[in-house]
ROMI-981265 format. One line per field, with one value per residue (C-alpha): x, y, z; residue number from 0; residue in three letters. Coordinates in steps of 0.2 Angstrom, whole numbers, m for minus. Each point is the difference from the previous one (the first is absolute). Layout:
// residues N
u <- (X | ...)
v <- (Y | ...)
w <- (Z | ...)
num <- (NUM | ...)
residuo <- (ala | ...)
This chain:
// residues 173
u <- (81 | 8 | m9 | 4 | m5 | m8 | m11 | m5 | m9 | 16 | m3 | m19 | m3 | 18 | 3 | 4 | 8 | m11 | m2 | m10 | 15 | m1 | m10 | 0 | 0 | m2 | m9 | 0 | m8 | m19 | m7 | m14 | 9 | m1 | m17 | m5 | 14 | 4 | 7 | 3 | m1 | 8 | m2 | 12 | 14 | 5 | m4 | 1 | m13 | m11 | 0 | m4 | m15 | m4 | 2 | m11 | m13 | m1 | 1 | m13 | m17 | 6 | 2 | m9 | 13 | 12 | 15 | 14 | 15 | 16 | 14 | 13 | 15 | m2 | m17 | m9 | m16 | m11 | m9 | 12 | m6 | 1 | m8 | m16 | 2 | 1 | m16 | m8 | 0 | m7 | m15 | m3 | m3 | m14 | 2 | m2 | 9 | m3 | 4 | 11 | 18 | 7 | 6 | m3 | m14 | 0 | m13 | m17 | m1 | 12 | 18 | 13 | 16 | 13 | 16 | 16 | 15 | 16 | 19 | 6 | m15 | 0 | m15 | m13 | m16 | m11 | m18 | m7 | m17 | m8 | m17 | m2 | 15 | 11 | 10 | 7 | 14 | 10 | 15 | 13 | 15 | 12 | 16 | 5 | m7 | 9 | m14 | m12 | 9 | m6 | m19 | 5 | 7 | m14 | m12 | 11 | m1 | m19 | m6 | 7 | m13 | m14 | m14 | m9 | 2 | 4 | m1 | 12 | 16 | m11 | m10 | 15 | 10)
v <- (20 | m17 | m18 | m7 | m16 | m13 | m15 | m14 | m17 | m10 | 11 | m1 | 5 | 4 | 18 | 12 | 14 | 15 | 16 | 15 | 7 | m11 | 7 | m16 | m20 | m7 | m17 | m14 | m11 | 3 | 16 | m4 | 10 | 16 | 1 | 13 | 11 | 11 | m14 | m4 | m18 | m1 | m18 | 8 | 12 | m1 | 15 | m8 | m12 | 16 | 6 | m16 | m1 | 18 | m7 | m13 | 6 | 14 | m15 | m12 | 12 | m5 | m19 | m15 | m12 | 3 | m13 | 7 | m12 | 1 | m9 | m2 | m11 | m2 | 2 | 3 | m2 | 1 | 10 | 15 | 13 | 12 | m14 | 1 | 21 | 0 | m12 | 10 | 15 | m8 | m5 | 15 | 6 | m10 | m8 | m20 | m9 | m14 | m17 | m7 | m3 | m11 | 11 | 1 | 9 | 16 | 11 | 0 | 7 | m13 | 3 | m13 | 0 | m12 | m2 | m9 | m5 | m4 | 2 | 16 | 9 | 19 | 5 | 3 | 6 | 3 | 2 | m2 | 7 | m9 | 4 | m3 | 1 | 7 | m4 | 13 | m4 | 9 | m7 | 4 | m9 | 1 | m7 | 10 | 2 | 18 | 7 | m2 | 14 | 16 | m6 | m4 | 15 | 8 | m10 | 2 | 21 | m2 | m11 | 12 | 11 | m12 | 0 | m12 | m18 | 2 | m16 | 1 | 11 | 5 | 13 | 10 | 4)
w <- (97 | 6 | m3 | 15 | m3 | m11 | 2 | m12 | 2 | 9 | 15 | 4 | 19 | 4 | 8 | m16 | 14 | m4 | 12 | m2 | m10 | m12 | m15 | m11 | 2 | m16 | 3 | m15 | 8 | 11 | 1 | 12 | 15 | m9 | m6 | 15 | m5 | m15 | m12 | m19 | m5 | m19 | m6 | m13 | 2 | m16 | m10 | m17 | 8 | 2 | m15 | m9 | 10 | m7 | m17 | 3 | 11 | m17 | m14 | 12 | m8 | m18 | 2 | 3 | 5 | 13 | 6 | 11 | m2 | 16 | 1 | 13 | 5 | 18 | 4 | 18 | m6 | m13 | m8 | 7 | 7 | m15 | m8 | 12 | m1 | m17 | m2 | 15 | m10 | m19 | 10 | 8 | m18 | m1 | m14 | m4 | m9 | m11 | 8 | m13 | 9 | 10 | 17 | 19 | 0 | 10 | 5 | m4 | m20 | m4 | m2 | m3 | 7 | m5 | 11 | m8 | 10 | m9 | 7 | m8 | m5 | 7 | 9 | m14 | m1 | m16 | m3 | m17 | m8 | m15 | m12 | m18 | m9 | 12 | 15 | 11 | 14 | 14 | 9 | 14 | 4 | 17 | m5 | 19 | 16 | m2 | m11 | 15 | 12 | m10 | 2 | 18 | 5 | m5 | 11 | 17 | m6 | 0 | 12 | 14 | m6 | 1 | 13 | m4 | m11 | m16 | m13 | m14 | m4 | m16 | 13 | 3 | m16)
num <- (0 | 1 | 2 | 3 | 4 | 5 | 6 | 7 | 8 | 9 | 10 | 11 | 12 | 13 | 14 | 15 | 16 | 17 | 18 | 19 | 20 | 21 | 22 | 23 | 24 | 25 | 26 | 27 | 28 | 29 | 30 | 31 | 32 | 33 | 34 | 35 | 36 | 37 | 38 | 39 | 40 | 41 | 42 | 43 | 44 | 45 | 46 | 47 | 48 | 49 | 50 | 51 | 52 | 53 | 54 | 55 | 56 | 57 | 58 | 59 | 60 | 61 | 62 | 63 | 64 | 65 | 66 | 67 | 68 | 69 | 70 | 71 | 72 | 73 | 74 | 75 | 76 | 77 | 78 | 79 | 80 | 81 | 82 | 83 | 84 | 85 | 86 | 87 | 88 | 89 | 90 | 91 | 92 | 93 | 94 | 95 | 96 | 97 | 98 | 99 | 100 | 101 | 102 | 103 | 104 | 105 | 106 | 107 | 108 | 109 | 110 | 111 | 112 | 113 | 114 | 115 | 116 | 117 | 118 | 119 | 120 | 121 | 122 | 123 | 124 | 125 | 126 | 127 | 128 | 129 | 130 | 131 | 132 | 133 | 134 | 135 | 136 | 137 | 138 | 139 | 140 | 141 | 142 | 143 | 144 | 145 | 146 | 147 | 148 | 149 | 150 | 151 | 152 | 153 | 154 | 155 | 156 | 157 | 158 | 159 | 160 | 161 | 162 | 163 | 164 | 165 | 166 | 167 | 168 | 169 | 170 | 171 | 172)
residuo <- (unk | unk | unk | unk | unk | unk | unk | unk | unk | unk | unk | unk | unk | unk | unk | unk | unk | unk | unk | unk | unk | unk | unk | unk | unk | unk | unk | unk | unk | unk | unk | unk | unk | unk | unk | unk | unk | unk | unk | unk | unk | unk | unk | unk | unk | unk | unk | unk | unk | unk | unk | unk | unk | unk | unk | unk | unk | unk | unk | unk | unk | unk | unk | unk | unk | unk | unk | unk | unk | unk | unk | unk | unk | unk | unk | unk | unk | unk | unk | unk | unk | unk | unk | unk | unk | unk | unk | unk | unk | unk | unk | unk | unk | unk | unk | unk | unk | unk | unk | unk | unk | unk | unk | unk | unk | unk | unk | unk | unk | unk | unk | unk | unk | unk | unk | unk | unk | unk | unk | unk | unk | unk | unk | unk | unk | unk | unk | unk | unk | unk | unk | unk | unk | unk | unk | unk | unk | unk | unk | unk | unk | unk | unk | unk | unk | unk | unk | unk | unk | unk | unk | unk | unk | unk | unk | unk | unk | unk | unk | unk | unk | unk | unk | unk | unk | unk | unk | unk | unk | unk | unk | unk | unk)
């Protein structure tokens, strides 16, 4: 399989070139186009990402508070978009939590994301769980944008497959 192309948020609008032999664009940018087609939107591709949202999803039922804490050096926005899955997926749990931090509130039950910007820092995501007498914390790190190519791979494999939408690179592992 050949990727023949690539398109990110510089290139909005512009022709990407894709034919009918084409089996994957991947798009970074607005996924709108595709809805009507068999297509995977993966607000991460990072499968470390993935797996701390396991863990946290799994730890969320045993906690009362929750904080997820990212960190970049060049940020596009924030909160990222694994910020805003990872916060997605905690209030899908249902559970509330106590209103004692200081955040961007996302989502209705609550959580609090906090987003840091500091020259140097590697792409960070964490996500602590607190109750009495115990604090309980997971954490990724990107130091390179290498590690994201296992989890993308996997995506361009799969969504050829697809026949319909499908919301998260989580689906398909």
């Amino acid at each position: 399989m050949e990727v023949a192309c690539a398109v990110d948020s510089h290139f909005v609008g512009d022709d990407i070139g894709t034919s009918k032999e084409t089996g994957v664009a991947v798009d970074f940018a607005d996924p709108s186009i595709v809805y009507d087609k068999g297509c995977l939107i993966a607000p991460t591709v990072s499968i470390v990402s993935l797996l701390l949202q396991q863990a946290a999803i799994a730890a969320s039922f045993h906690y009362n508070n929750a904080e997820i804490v990212e960190s970049r050096s060049n940020p596009i926005d924030f909160p990222s978009m694994d910020a805003i899955q990872i916060s997605k997926n905690l209030s899908n749990m249902g559970q509330i939590y106590e209103d004692i931090a200081r955040g961007q509130v996302l989502g209705e039950d609550g959580d609090r994301v906090y987003s840091m910007v500091l020259p140097g820092l590697p792409y960070s995501a964490a996500i602590y769980f607190s109750g009495p007498g115990v604090v309980y914390s997971i954490k990724h790190d990107i130091s390179d944008l290498k590690c994201l190519k296992p989890g993308l791979i996997l995506a361009i494999r799969k969504v050829i497959r697809l026949k319909n939408l499908v919301y998260g690179l989580e689906k398909l592992l």
